[in-house]
C-alpha positions in Angstrom: 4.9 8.0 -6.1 5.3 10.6 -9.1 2.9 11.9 -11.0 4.3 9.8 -14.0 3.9 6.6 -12.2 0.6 7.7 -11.0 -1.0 8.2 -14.3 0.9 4.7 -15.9 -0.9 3.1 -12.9 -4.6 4.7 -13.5 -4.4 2.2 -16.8 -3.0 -0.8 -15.2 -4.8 -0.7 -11.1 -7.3 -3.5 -12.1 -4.9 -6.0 -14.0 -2.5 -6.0 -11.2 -5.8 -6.2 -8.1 -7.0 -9.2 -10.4 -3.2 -10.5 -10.5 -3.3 -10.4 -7.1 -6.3 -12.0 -6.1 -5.3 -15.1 -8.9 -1.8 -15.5 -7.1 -3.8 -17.7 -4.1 -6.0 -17.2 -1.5 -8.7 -14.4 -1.2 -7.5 -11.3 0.0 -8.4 -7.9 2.0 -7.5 -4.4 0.5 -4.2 -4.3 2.1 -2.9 -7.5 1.6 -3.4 -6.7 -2.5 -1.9 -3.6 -1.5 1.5 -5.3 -0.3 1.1 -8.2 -2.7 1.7 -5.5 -5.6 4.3 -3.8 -3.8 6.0 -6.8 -3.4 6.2 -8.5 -6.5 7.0 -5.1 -8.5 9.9 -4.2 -6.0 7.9 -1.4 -4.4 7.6 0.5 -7.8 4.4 0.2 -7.7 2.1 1.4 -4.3 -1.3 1.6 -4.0 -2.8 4.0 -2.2 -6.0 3.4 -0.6 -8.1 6.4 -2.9 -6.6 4.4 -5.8 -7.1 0.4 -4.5 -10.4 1.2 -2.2 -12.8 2.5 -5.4 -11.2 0.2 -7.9 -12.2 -2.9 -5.5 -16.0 -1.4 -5.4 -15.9 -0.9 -9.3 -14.6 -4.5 -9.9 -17.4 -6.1 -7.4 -20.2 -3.9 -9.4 -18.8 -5.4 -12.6 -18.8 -8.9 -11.3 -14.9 -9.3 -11.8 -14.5 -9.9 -7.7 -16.6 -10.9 -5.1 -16.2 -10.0 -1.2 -17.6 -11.6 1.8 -16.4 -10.4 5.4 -13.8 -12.1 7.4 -11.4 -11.5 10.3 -7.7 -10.4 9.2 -4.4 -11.6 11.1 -4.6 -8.7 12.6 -8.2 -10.0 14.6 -10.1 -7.5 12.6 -13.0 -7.2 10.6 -12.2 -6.9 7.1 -13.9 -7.5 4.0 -12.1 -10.0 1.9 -12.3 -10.3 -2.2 -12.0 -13.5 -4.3 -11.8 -13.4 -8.2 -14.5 -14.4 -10.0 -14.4 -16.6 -13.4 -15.6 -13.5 -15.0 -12.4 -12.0 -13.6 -10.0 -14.6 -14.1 -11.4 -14.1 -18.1 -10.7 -10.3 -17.8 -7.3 -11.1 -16.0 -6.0 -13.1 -18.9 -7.3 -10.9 -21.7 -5.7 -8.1 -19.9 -2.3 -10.0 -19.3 -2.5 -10.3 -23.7 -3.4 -6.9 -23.9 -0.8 -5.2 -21.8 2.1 -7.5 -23.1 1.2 -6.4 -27.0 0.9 -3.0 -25.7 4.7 -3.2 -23.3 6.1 -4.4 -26.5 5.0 -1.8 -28.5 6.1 1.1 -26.5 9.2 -0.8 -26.3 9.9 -0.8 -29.8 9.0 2.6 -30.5 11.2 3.4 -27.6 13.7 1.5 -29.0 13.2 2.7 -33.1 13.9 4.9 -35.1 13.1 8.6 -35.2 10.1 10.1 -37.3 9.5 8.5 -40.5 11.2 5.5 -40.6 
């Protein structure tokens, strides 16, 4: 990943982890880790210093929870679930970023200073 994409995505980690935990089922890190590769056409990879501390900061803030369970891969791995808190967050967030896509958009696609 570039350093571009990799300071875009410092904004964005927690919309698309709580994106990926309201798409279904709960979860473990590396299933939200291939969920958002995925569904952005592997533009977007999270790296496990990236996904791994955003996961603990969301459970602290009450946006996830996390119990332990076996993967398909027969091991032990913790798995999160979105919270209604989260699902709250997720929404506003969705809002947020598509006022804030459309904007960049537009200045992207305007004029040149002072118009």
């Amino acid at each position: 990943m570039t350093e571009t994409n990799l300071a875009l995505l410092k904004g964005t980690v927690d919309l698309l982890v709580l994106a990926a935990l309201d798409a279904g089922e709960p979860l473990h890190g590396y299933a939200i880790a291939q969920w958002i590769g995925r569904v952005t056409g592997g533009a977007l990879l999270l790296e496990e210093g990236t996904l791994y501390p955003a996961l603990h900061r969301m459970r602290r803030q009450g946006l996830i929870s996390a119990e332990w369970g076996v993967s398909e891969n027969n091991r032990r791995a913790r798995f999160y679930r979105l919270t209604a808190a989260g699902r709250e967050r997720r929404s506003q967030g969705a809002s947020d970023w598509a006022r804030y896509a459309s904007a960049v958009s537009a200045a992207l696609q305007g004029g040149g200073a002072g118009e």
